[in-house]
N, C-alpha and C positions, 0 to 999 in steps of 0.2 A: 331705740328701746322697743323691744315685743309689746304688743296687743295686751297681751296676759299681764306683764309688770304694770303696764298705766291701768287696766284696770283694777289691779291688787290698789294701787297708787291711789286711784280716785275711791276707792271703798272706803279705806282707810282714813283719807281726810274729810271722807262724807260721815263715815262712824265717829271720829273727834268732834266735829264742828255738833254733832249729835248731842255728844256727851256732853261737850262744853256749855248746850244748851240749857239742858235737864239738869247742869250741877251735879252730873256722876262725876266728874272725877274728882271735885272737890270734894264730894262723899268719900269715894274711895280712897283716895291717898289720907283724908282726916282720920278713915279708920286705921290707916298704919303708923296716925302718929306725925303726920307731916302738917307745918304749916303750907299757906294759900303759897307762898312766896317759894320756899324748899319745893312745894309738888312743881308748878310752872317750870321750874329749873330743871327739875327730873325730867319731864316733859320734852322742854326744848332742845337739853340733851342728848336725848336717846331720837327727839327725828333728825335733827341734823348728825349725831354719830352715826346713824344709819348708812347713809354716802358716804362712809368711812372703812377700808374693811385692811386688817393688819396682816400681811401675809405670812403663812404660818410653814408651808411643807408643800411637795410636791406628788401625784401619785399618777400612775400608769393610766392613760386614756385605753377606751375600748372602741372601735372605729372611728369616724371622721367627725368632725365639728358639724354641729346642727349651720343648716343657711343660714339662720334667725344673725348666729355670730361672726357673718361674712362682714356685717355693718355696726360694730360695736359703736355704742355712744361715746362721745368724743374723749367723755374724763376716765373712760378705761381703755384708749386706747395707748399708751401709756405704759401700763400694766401687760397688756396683753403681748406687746410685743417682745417682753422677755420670758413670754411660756413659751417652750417649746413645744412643736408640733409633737404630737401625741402624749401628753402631759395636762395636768390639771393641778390649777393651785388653788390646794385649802386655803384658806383664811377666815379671820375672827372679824364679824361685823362689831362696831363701837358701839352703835345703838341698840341693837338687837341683841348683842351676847354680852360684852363688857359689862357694859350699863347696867343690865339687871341680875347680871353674878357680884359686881359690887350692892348693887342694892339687895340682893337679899342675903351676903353679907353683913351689912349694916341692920337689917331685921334680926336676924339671928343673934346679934350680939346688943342688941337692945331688949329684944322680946325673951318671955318666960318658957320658950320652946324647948321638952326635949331634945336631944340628940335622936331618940329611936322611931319617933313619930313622923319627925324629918326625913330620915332614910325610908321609911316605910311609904311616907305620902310621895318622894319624889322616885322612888322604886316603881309605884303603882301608876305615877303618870306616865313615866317614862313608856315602860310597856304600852300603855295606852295610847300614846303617841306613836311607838314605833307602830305600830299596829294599825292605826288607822293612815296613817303617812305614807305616801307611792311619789315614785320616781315621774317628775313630768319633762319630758325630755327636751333639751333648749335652754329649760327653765331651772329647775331643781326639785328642790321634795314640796309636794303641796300637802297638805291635809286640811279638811272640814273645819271650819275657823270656830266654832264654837262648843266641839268635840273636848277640846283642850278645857276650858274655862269651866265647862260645868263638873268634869274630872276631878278638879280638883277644889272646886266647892264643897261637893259632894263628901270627897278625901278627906278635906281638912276638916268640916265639922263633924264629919265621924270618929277623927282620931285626936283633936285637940281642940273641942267648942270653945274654950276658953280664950284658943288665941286662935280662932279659925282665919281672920283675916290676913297676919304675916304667913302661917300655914299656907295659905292657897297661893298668895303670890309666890313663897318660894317656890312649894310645890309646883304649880301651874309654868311659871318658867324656867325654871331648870329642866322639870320634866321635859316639855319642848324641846330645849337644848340638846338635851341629852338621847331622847327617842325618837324625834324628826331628823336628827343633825348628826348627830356622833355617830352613833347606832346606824346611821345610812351610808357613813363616806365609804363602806363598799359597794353603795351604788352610785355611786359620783363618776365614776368611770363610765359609766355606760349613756351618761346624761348630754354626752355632745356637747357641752358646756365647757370652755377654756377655764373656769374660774367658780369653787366651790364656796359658798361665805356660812362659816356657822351664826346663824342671828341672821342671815342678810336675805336679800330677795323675798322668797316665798318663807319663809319662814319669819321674816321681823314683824310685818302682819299678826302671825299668830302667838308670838311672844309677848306683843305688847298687849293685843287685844286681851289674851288669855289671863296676864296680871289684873286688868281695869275690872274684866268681867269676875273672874273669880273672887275679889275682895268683895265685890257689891254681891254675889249671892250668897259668898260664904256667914 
């Protein structure tokens, strides 16, 4: 495992054990409506989906494998051995993409959200995401981890205060998805990386942070 993933790695479990602290996440999942028991399970969900990634398609590599990938960790080497050299496979992280395309499903068809406030707020992330989101080669797409969150805080109670809190989650991570991730796999190729994960690596960090943060400002 790269330098740069254990340290996304340890951020990540240093901003939860945080949050868990302070009683933000039981804040924020309360405001979408969830009990103590339902949030936990969202939760433990989406970290352990995360080491989960569903392979989706295959697309044209751009020179050679970064070094970083001479020494893959053990549970993708596996994986790795049926990419072809010069080849890169997409795939769908469980935790990072699944997880919160189901959950903010499930917002959407509980909450009193329009349809046109929806497209508009996760239109405005998305940009906003692709936008500030670069190619880190080895690794994947990084972007500014808190770029996202305030985005669509912002978004949502501008366009629906009523229900800003499902607003910003859906907003805040799909946008993610869709302008870190989607919107980039024509840079996936040029990333030296055998293996692209939408939701995964550098980007599940900023999906999931982006959801906790956004409820609590929104």
């Amino acid at each position: 495992m790269n330098p740069l993933t254990l340290l996304v790695g340890a951020f990540l479990l240093a901003f939860l054990f945080a949050l868990v602290q302070v009683g933000a996440l039981t804040i924020a999942f309360g405001k979408l409506g969830l009990s103590g028991g339902s949030a936990m399970l969202l939760l433990f969900t989406s970290l352990i989906g995360s080491g989960v990634n569903l392979p989706l398609f295959t697309l044209d590599a751009e020179g050679e494998r970064d070094p970083r990938w001479r020494r893959p960790p053990p549970w993708m080497k596996g994986m790795l051995r049926e990419i072809p050299e010069g080849k890169v496979l997409v795939a769908m992280n469980v935790g990072g993409g699944l997880v919160p395309l189901a959950f903010s499903v499930y917002l959407l068809s509980r909450s009193a959200l329009a349809p046109l406030p929806v497209l508009v707020a996760v239109a405005i992330q998305a940009l906003v995401c692709y936008l500030f989101s670069r190619p880190v080669r080895g690794v994947g797409i990084g972007m500014p981890v808190f770029i996202a969150p305030i985005t669509a805080a912002i978004t949502a109670v501008a366009l629906q205060p009523d229900a800003s809190a499902p607003l910003a989650y859906i907003c805040g991570t799909l946008g993610v998805l869709i302008g870190a991730d989607i919107l980039r796999l024509r840079d996936v190729g040029r990333l030296g990386a055998p293996v692209a994960s939408i939701g995964g690596a550098g980007t599940f960090d900023g999906v999931f942070i982006t959801g906790i943060v956004a409820v609590l400002l929104a």
